[in-house]
C-alpha angles and dihedrals in degrees: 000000000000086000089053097050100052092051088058100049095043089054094047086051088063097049086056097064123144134186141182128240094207112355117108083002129122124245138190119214113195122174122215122214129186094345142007087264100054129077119213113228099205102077135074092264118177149068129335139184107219116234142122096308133083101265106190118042107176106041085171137345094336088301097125158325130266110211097193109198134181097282104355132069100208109193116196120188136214115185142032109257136116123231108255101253107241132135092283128025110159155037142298117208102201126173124256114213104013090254096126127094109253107274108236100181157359132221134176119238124228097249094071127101113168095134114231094028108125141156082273091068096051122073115198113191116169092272109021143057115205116187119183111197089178112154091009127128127220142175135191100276092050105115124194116203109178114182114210125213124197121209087242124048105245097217097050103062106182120256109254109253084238095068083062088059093054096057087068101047090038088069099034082066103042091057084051100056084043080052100057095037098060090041082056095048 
């Protein structure tokens, strides 16, 4: 019955996984200026592992930080300025190593408040976030909160379709082990 009981609870663990979107993972920041083609070299571009921190501290010419969570960007500002309009104003949030679950979507979240920001000006492609600012103002007190949504929920990782195989033979095993206690009594 011991043996029983640790496959069961072995198979039970795996049911109970759970996983991440962002956090651990690596990111790239890349900033786009004046097109989609074109890397601006003023801003702290490169690769971050995401984590409590604030991971990136120049998002463009010392106007502001990027705090990337598990499933937010969270943009603060700290100057008055606008972003100068052109094709392309803005940044793109890619994954490294193909380690992060597609992104399906996403949404802003109610704490921002850079007026004229909306859901035309985000780009969301299975590994990348591109965001173009281009046009828009922005002060010291303008906040941007971006929630990001995976294809998958992170924190429901499908059962494999080989857990299913062992239910069968689980209790074809425990009838016969009822089987051959009751032929031995």
């Amino acid at each position: 019955m011991k043996k029983f009981g640790l496959l069961a609870l072995m198979l039970t663990a795996s049911f109970n996984v759970n996983s991440a979107l962002l956090e651990g993972k690596t990111v790239n920041y890349q900033y786009f200026f004046p097109d989609i083609t074109s890397a601006y070299s003023n801003a702290s571009n490169g690769d971050f592992t995401v984590d409590s921190s604030v991971e990136i501290t120049n998002i463009v010419d010392s106007r502001g930080s990027m705090d990337i969570s598990d499933s937010n960007i969270y943009v603060a500002f700290t100057s008055d300025s606008f972003f100068t309009p052109a094709t392309f104003n803005g940044f793109k949030i890619s994954d490294v190593f193909d380690s992060i679950t597609d992104f399906s979507s996403v949404s802003i979240n109610a704490v921002t408040n850079m007026v004229g920001l909306d859901l035309n000006r985000i780009t969301v492609l299975a590994n990348e976030i591109w965001v173009n600012w281009q046009g828009l103002n922005f002060t010291n007190e303008t906040i941007v909160s971006l929630d990001i949504n995976s294809s998958v929920n992170p924190s429901a990782v499908p059962v494999p379709a080989a857990a299913f195989l062992f239910a069968p033979a689980l209790l074809g095993f425990v009838g016969l082990r009822r089987k051959a206690k009751n032929a031995i009594a």
